[in-house]
N, CA, C and O of each residue as an XYZ file, in Angstrom:
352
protein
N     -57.435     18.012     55.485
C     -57.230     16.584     55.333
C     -56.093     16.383     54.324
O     -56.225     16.820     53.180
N     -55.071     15.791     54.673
C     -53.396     15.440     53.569
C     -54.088     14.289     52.712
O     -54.917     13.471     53.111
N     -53.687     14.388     51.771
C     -53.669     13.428     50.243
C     -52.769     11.676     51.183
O     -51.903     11.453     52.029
N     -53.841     10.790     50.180
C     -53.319      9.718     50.710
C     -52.877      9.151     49.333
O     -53.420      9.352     48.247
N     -51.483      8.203     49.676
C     -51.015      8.101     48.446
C     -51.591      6.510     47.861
O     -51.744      5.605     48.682
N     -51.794      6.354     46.837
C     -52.052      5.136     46.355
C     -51.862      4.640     44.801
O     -52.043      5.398     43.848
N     -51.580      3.642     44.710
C     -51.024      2.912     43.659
C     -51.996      2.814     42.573
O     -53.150      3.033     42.942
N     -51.837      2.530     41.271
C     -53.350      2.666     40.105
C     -53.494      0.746     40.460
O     -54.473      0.197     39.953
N     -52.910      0.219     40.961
C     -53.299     -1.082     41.253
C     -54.495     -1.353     42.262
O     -55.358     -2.229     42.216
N     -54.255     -0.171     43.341
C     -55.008     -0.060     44.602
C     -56.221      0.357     44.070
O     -57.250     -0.254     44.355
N     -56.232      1.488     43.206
C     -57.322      1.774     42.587
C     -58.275      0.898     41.841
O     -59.486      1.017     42.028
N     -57.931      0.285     41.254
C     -58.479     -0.566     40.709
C     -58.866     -1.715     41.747
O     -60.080     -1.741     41.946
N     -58.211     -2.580     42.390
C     -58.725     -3.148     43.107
C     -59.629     -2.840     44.244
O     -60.377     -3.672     44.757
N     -59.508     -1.469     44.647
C     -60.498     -0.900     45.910
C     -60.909      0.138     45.408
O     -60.581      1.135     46.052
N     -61.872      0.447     43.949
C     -62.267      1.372     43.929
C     -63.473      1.834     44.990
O     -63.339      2.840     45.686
N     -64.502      1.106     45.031
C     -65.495      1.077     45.826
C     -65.015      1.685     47.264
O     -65.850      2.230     47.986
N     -64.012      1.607     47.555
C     -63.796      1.423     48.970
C     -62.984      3.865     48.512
O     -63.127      4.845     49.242
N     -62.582      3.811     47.703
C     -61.779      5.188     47.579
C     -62.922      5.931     46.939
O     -62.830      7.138     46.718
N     -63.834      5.340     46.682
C     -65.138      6.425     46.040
C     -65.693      6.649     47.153
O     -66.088      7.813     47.220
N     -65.901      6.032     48.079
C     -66.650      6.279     49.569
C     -65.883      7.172     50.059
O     -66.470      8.100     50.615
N     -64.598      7.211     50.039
C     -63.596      8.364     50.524
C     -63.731      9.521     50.161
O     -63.706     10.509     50.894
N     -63.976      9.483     48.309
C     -64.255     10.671     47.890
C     -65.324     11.338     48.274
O     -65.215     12.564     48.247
N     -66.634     10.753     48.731
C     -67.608     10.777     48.973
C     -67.853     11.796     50.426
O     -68.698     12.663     50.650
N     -66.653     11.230     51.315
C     -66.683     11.790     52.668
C     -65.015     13.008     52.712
O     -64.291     13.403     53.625
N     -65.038     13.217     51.217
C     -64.249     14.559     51.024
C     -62.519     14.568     51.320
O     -61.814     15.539     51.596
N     -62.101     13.019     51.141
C     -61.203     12.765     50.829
C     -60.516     12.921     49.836
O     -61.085     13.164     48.772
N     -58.824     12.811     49.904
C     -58.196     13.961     48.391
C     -56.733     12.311     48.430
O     -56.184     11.889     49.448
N     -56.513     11.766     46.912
C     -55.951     10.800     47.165
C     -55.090     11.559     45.642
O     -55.434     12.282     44.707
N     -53.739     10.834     46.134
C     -52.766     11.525     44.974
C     -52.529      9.767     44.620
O     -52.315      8.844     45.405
N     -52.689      9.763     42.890
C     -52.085      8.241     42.714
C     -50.952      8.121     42.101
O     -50.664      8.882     41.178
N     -50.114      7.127     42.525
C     -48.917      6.640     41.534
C     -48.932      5.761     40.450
O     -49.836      4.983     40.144
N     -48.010      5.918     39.970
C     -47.814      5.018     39.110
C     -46.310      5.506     38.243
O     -45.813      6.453     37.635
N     -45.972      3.796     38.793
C     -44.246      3.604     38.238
C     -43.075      4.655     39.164
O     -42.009      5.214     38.908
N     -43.929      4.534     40.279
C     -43.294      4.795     41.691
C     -43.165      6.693     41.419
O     -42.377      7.490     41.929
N     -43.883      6.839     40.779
C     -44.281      8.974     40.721
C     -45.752      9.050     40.743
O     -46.742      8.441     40.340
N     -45.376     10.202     41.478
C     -46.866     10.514     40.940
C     -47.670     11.365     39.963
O     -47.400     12.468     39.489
N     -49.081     10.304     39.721
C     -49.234     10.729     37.994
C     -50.649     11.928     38.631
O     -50.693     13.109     38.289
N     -51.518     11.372     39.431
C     -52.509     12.688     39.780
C     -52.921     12.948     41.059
O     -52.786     12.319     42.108
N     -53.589     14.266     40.711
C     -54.706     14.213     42.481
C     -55.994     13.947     41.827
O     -56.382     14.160     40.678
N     -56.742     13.255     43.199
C     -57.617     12.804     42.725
C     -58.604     13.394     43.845
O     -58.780     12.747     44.877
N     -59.230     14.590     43.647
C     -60.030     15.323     44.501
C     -61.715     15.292     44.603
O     -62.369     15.348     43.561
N     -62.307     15.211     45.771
C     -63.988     14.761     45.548
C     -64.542     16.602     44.708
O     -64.044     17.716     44.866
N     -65.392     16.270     44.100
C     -65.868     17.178     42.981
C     -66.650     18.922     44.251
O     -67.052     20.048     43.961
N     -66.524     18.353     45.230
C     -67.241     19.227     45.871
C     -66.332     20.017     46.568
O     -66.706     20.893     47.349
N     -64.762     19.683     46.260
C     -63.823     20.665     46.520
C     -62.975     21.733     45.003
O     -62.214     22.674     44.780
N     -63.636     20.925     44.491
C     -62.975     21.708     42.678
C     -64.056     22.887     42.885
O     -64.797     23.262     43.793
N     -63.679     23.374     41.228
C     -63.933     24.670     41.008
C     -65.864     24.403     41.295
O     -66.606     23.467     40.996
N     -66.130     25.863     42.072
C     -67.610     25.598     41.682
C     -68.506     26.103     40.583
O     -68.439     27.276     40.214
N     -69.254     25.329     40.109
C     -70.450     25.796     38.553
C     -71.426     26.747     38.914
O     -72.047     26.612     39.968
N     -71.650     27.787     38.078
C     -72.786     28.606     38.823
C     -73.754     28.095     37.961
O     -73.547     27.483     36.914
N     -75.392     28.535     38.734
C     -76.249     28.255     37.811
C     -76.102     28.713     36.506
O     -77.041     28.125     35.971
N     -75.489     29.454     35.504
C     -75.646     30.168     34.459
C     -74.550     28.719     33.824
O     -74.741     28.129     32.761
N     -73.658     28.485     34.622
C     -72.830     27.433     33.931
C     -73.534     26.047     33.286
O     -73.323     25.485     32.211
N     -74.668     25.654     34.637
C     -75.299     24.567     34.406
C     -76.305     24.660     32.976
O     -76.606     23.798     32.150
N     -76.563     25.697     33.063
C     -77.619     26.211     32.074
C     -77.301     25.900     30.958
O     -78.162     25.427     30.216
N     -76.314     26.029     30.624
C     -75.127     26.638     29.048
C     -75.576     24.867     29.017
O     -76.254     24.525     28.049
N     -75.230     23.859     29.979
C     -74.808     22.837     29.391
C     -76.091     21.994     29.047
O     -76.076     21.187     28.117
N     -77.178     22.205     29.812
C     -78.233     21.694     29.931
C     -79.022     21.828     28.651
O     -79.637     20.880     28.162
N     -78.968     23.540     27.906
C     -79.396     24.091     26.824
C     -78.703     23.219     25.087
O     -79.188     22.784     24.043
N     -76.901     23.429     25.918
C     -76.366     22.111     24.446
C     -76.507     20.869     24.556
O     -76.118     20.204     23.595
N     -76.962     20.310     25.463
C     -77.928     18.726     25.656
C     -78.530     18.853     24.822
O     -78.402     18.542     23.638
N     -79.389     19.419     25.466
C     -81.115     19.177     24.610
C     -81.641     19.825     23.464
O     -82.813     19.973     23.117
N     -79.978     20.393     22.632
C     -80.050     20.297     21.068
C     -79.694     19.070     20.329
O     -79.834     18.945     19.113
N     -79.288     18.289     21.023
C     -78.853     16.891     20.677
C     -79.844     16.173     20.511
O     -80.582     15.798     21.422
N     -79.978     15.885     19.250
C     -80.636     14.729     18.677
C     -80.613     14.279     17.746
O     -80.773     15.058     16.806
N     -80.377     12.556     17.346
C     -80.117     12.132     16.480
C     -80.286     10.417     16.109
O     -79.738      9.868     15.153
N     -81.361      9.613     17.318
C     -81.889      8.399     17.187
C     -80.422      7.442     17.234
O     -79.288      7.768     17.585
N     -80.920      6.230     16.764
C     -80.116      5.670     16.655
C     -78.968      5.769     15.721
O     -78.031      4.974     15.646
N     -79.092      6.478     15.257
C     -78.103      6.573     13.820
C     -76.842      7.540     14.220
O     -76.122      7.852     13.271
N     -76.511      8.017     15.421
C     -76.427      8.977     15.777
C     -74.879      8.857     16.271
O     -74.974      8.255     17.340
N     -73.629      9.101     16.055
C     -72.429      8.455     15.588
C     -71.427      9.410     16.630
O     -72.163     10.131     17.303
N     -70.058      9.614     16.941
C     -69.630     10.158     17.212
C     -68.876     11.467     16.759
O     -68.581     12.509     17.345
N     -68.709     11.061     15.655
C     -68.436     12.354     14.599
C     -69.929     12.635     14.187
O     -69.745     13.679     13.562
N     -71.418     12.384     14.109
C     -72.268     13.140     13.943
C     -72.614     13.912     15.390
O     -72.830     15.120     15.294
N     -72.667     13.449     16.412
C     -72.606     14.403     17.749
C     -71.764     15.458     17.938
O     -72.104     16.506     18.487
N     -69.984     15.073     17.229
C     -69.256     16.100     17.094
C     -70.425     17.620     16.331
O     -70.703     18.729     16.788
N     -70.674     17.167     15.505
C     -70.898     17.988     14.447
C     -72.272     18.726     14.715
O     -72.536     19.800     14.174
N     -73.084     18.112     15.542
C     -74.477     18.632     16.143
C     -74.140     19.678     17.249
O     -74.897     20.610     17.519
N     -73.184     19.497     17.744
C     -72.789     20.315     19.259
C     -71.633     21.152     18.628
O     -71.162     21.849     19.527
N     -71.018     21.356     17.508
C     -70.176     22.632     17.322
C     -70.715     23.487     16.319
O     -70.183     24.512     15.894
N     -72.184     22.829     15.846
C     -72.933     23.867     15.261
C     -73.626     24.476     16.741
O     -73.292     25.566     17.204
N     -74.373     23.812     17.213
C     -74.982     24.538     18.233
C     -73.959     25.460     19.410
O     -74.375     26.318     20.189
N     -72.810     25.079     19.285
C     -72.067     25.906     20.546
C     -71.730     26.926     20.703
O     -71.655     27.330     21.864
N     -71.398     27.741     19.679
C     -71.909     29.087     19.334
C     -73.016     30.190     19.936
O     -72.949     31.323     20.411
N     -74.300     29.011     19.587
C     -75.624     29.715     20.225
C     -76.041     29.894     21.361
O     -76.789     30.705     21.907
N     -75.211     28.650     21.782
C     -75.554     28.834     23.456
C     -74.354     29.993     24.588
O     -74.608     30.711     25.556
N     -73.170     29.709     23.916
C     -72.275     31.205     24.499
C     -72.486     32.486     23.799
O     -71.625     33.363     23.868
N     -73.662     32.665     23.077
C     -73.652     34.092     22.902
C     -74.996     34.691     23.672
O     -75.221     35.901     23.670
C-alpha cells in the first residue's frame, strides 16, 4: 500500500477519518510548508515488542507511585532510580 500525502491542516481537520486508515493499515506521509515533515505508519507495521519488552515496561509502571503530590520532575526521579533494576 503507497503513502498518501497529506497536509498537518488535513490532519487536524480529518483526524478521525486518517485514524480509521491507520487502523485498516494505512501509511500517510504529512507535509508541512509544502515538504515533507513525517511518515505516519499504523503501529502494527513498526518495530515489533517481544513479551520480555512489555514486561520491562509493565515492571517500571508499577514502581510508580506517588498520590497526588506526584510532579513531573518527581516521576522523573522515581523511574531513573528504578531503571536500572528493571534492565539488569
Amino acid at each position: 500500500m503507497s503513502d498518501q500525502f497529506i497536509s498537518m491542516k488535513q490532519m487536524r481537520e480529518n483526524f478521525p477519518e486518517y485514524k480509521a486508515g491507520l487502523e485498516r493499515g494505512k501509511t500517510y506521509t504529512i507535509i508541512y510548508r509544502s515538504k515533507p515533515l513525517a511518515r505516519l505508519t499504523p503501529i502494527s507495521s513498526g518495530p515489533k515488542y517481544t513479551k520480555e519488552d512489555r514486561e520491562k515496561v509493565r515492571k517500571l509502571a508499577g514502581k510508580v507511585q506517588g498520590g497526588k503530590d506526584l510532579t513531573p520532575e518527581k516521576l522523573n526521579k522515581l523511574i531513573d532510580e528504578s531503571y536500572e533494576d528493571v534492565l539488569s
